[in-house]
Every structure is written in structure tokens, then in C-alpha cells.
C-alpha positions in Angstrom: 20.7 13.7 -9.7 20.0 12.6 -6.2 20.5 16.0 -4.6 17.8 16.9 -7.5 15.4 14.5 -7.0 15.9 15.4 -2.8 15.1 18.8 -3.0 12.0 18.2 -5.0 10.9 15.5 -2.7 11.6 18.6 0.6 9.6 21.0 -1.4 6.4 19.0 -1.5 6.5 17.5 1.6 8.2 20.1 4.3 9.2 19.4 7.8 10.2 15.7 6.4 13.6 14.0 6.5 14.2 12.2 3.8 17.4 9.6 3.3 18.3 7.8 -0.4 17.5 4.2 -0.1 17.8 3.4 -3.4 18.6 4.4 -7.4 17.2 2.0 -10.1 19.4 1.6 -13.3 21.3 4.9 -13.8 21.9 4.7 -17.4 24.5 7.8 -19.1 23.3 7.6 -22.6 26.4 10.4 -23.3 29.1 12.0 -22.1 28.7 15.3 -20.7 31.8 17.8 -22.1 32.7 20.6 -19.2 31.1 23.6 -20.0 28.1 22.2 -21.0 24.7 23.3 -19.8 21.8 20.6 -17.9 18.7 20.7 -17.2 17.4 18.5 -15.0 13.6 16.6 -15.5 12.1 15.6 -11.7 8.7 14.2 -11.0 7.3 11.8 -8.9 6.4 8.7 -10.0 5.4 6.7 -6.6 4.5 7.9 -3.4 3.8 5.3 -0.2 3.0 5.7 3.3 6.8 5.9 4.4 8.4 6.4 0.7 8.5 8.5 -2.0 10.4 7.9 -6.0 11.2 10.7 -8.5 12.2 9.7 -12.1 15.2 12.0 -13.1 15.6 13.0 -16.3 19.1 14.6 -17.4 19.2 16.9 -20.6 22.6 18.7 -22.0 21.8 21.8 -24.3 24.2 23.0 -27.3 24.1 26.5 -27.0 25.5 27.1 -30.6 22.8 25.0 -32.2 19.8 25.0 -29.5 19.3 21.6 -29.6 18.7 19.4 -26.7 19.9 15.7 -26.0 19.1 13.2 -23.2 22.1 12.3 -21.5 21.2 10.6 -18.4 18.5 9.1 -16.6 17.2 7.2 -13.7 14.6 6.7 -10.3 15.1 7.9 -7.3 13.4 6.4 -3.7 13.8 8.0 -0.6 12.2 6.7 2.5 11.2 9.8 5.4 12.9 9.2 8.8 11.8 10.3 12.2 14.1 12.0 14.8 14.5 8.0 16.4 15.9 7.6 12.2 12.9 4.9 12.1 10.3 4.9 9.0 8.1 7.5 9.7 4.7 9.1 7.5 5.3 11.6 5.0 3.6 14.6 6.1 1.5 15.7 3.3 2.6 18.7 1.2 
């Protein structure tokens, strides 16, 4: 989820380095079976001067039947670091 919720954070603001300083309340509503399909929900929810948050949403599809259940979720922060690693601005994307 983090490595989701990082690469969508890269994509909208290039040329930044972002580093995980936090994850709020993972919560696995169910098990995930191997073999079984995700789909992962990402959007930001909170953006600061230094910071950024992305709410991930995790989804497991049954193939046979086509449904779709939630199976975990949780929020993402990730703070952009300069080459010194101090807080730095996020560059617009």
C-alpha cells in the first residue's frame, strides 16, 4: 500500500523525494487468499507545504463471480526531503 500510495505521490509531483512518515490505522477487513486479484484505490486527501497523505483503498475481485470486496484500507503521509534529507517544498505537479 505504501509503495502504492508513493508512486502516486512521484507522479504528481516529479523531481520530489518523498520518505513515509506515517500510516494511520491500517485496518484488513479480510483475508486475502493467494491467487487473488487487487485493485488498489489512491487519492490524495491532504496536501501541506512540506507533506502530502493518500487514502489507500484495497479491493480483492472474485473472478468466478465478478464481485468485488474491500479488504483493506488506510492513509498514507509522506513528507518531501531535500538532498541535505531536511523538509523541503513539494514542487508542484
Amino acid at each position: 500500500m505504501d509503495e502504492y500510495a508513493w508512486i502516486a505521490a512521484s507522479l504528481e509531483h516529479p523531481g520530489c523525494k518523498f520518505v513515509t512518515i506515517g500510516m494511520e490505522n491500517p485496518a484488513f477487513k479480510k483475508s486475502i487468499k493467494l491467487g487473488t486479484i487487487l485493485r488498489f484505490d489512491v487519492r490524495r486527501t491532504e496536501s501541506g507545504n512540506t507533506s502530502v497523505q493518500y487514502q489507500v483503498d484495497v479491493f480483492a475481485d472474485n473472478l468466478e463471480t465478478g464481485a468485488e470486496a474491500s479488504v483493506f484500507s488506510t492513509s498514507v503521509t509522506f513528507v518531501c526531503l531535500n538532498e541535505a534529507e531536511e523538509k523541503t517544498p513539494i514542487t508542484p505537479g
